[in-house]
N, C-alpha and C positions, 0 to 999 in steps of 0.2 A: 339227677340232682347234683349241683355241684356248691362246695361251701367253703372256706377257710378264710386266714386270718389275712388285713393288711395295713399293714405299718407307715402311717404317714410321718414323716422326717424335712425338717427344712428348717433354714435358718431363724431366731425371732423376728416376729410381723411378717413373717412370707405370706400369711393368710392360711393358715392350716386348719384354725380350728373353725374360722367361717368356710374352706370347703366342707372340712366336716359337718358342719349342720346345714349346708346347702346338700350333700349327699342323702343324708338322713331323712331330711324336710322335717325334724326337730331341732329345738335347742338343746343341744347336748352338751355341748363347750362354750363356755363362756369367752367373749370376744370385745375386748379392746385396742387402744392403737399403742399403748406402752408395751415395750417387749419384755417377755418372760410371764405374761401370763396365764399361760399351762404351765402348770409343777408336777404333774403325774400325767399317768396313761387314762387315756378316756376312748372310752368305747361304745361305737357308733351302731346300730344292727341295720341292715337294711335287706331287705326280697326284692330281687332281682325276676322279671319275670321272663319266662322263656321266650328266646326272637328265632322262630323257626329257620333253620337250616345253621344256625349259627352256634348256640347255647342252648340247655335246657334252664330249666328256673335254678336259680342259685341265690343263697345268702353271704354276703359279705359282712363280715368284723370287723368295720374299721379300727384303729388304733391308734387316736393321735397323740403324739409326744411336746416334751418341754422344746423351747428350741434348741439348737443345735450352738453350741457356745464353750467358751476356756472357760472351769469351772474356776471362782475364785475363793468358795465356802463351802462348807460340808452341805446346805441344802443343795448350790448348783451339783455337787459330784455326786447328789443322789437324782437330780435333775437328769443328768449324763446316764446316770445307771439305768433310769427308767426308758430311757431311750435304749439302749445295747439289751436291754431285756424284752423291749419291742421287735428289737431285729434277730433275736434267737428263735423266736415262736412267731413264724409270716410266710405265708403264701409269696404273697408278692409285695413291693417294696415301693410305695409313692414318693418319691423324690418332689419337693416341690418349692420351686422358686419366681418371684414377686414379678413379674413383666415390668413393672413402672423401677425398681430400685435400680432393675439390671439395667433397662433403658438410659437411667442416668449414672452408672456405673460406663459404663459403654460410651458414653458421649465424654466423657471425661478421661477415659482409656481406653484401649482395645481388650476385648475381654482375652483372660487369661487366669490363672490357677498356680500360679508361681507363688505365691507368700500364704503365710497364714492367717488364712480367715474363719470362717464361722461357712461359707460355704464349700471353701475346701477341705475342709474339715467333713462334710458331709458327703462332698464325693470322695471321698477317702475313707469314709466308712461303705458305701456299696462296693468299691472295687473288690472286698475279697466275699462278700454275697453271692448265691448258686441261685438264685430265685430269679426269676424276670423285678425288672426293673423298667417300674414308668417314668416318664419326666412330665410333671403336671404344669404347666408353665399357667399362672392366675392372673387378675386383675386384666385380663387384655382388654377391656374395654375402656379402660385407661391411656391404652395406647395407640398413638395413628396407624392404620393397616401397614401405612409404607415402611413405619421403623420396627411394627412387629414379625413379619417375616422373616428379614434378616437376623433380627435375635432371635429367632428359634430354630433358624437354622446354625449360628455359631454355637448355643447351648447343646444341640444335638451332636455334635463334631463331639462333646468332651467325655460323650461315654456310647458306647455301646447300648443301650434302652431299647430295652422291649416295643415302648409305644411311646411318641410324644405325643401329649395333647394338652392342645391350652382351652381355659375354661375362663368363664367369669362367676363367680359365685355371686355376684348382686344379679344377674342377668338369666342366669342358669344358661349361658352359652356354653356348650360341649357337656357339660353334668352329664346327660344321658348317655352319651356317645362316652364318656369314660364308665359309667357302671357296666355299660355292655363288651365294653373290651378287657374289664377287670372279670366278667363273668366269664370270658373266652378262654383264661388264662386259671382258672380256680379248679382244684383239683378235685374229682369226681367222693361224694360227702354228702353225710346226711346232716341237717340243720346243728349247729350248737346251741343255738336258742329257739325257744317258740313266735311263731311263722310272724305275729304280732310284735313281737318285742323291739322296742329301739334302743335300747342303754340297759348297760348291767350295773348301773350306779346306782346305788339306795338313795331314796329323798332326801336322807341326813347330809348326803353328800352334794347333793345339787343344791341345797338351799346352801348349804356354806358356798362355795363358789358364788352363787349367786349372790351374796353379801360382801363377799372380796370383790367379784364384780364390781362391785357399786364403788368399794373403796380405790378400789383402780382410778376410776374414772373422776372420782370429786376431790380426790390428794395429790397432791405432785409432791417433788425432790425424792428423799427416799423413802418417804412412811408406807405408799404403795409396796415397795419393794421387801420393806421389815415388818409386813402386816398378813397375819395367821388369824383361822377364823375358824371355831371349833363349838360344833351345834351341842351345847351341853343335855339340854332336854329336848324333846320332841314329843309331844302326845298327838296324838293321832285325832281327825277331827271328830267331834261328838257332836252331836244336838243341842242345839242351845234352845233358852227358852222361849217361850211363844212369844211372839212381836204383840204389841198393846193392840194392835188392831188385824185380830186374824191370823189364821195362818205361822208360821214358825220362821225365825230367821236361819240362814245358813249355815250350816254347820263349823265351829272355828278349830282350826289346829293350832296351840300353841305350844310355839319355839323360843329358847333363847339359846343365846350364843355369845362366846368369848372371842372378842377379839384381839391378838396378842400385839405387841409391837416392843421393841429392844430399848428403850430411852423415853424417859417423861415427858422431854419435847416433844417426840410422835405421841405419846397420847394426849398431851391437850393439842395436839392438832385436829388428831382423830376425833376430841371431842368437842370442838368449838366455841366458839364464847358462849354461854348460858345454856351450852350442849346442842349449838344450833347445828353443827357438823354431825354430831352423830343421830339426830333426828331424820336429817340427810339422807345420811344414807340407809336407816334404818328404813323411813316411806318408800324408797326407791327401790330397795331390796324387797320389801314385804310386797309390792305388786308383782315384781316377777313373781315369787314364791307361791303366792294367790295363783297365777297365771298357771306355775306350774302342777298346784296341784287343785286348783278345780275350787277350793273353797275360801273362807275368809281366814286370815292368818292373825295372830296377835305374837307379834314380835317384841322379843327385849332382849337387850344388846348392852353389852357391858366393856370396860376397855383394861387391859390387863399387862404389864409392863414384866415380861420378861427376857433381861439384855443376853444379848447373842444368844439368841434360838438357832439362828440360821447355824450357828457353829455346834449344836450339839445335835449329836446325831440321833441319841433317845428321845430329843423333842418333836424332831423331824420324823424319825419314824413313826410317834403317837397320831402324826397327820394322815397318815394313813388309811383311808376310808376302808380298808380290807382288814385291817389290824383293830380297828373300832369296833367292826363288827363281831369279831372273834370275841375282843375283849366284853361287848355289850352281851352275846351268848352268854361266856362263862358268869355273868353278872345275877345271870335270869336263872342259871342253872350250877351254881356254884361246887352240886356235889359231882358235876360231870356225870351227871348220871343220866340214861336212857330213860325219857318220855315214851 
């Protein structure tokens, strides 16, 4: 049996968190085309099953992070931290970068690594790494065979890597062929999770992303960007009562949830004329949330204007899905005392 942890790293939109749920064959991370939509570590579980004469069965941790970027706010520098706390605790180290951006990076100049970027930055974080390092090159199906060869052969020149391999996560081209060379490399280890498990993330925590999600996708300028979504309640779904004709309807779990934004302008954005925005996104969120957890959902959504969140760091850390739960514990169990 072999197990440990791996740190995916790359710039934003590199496609990280759609490899990670192409690895998984869950939705684990939520995926849009705006960057900086990971804020924290998110983690992936996946069984690996044994390919005789190569591997024995192994588990991997994936671990995907914020992108890789010059932080300009106390959220981005916790953004950065959550990454460097990624690469403290890792087996091995997924480097991964966009085939179609480098393509047109590349036609527009020869590649190189002289200024500072957001991907030099990242290879500048694995040069002083002891781990194997892969280079995950994505999107190739994006790109003509003729001009992808060549760039993966010049991205391969810029470091020493354990393995290149390019993949499509819309296609699942190479997906296998990378879990199995990440198992090749995973140090000899008994599971850290049970054999079934895919994400160590509590439902409180996927349903909020899942509602940022949504906010992502239906706001532009910056209210995406100044927009915090924090599951206030959660009950778990019960029995409802018997349908008029027979039989019982589905069980409902109801949520609501805060979501934050810095400035009045963003919140009647977020909330639309007659509140047609945040119905929006509230329908659009509550079928993922259905989706995710099996039953019917009754969602309410609120909109809540506290300026420069991004710059205080006790707000930022409240986001915390690890920090919730401690504080949800001591909530139930206020004398600290053993059950």
């Amino acid at each position: 049996m072999r197990s440990g942890f791996v740190s995916i790293i790359g710039r934003p939109n590199a496609g990280k968190s759609t490899l990670l749920n192409a690895l998984v064959g869950e939705k684990v991370a939520i995926v849009t085309a705006k960057p900086q939509t990971t804020r924290t570590r998110i983690h992936g579980i996946v069984e690996i099953p044994e390919r005789k004469g190569t591997h024995p069965t192994a588990q991997a941790v994936f671990v995907d992070t914020p992108g890789i970027h010059k932080p300009a706010s106390q959220l981005d520098r916790g953004m950065m931290h959550e990454i460097q706390e990624a690469l403290t605790t890792r087996d091995i180290v997924l480097l991964v970068i966009d085939a179609v951006r480098r393509q047109n990076r590349a036609a527009e100049a020869p590649l190189k690594l002289d200024r500072v970027s957001e991907e030099a930055l990242a290879f500048e974080m694995i040069r002083s790494l002891d781990c194997p390092i892969f280079l995950v090159i994505t999107k190739i199906d994006l790109v003509p065979k003729d001009k992808l060869l060549p760039l993966i052969a010049d991205l391969s020149a810029l470091h020493s890597f354990a393995e290149v391999i390019p993949v499509s996560a819309r296609t699942g081209d190479g997906i296998k062929r990378l879990l199995h060379k990440i198992a090749e490399y995973l140090p000899n280890g008994e599971r850290w999770f049970p054999k079934d498990q895919f994400t160590d993330q509590p439902e409180r925590f996927l349903v909020a992303e899942l509602i940022r999600e949504q906010i992502l996708k239906v706001t532009g300028e910056e209210v995406p960007y100044a927009s915090a979504v924090v599951v206030e309640r959660f009950e778990e779904p019960v029995p409802s009562e018997p349908a008029k004709r027979g039989g019982s309807k589905s069980p409902v779990a109801r949520i609501s949830a805060a979501i934050y934004c810095e400035r009045a302008g963003q919140k009647a954005i977020l909330i639309g004329k007659g509140g047609s925005k945040l119905k929006e996104i509230g329908a659009a969120a509550r079928r993922e949330i259905e989706a995710l957890l099996g039953t019917r959902v009754y969602l309410e959504l609120h909109v809540l204007v506290r300026e420069h969140w991004r710059d205080s760091r006790v707000f930022i850390e409240s986001l915390d899905w690890r920090r919730q739960l401690t504080e949800l514990a001591a909530k139930e169990d206020p004398a600290g005392e053993d059950l």
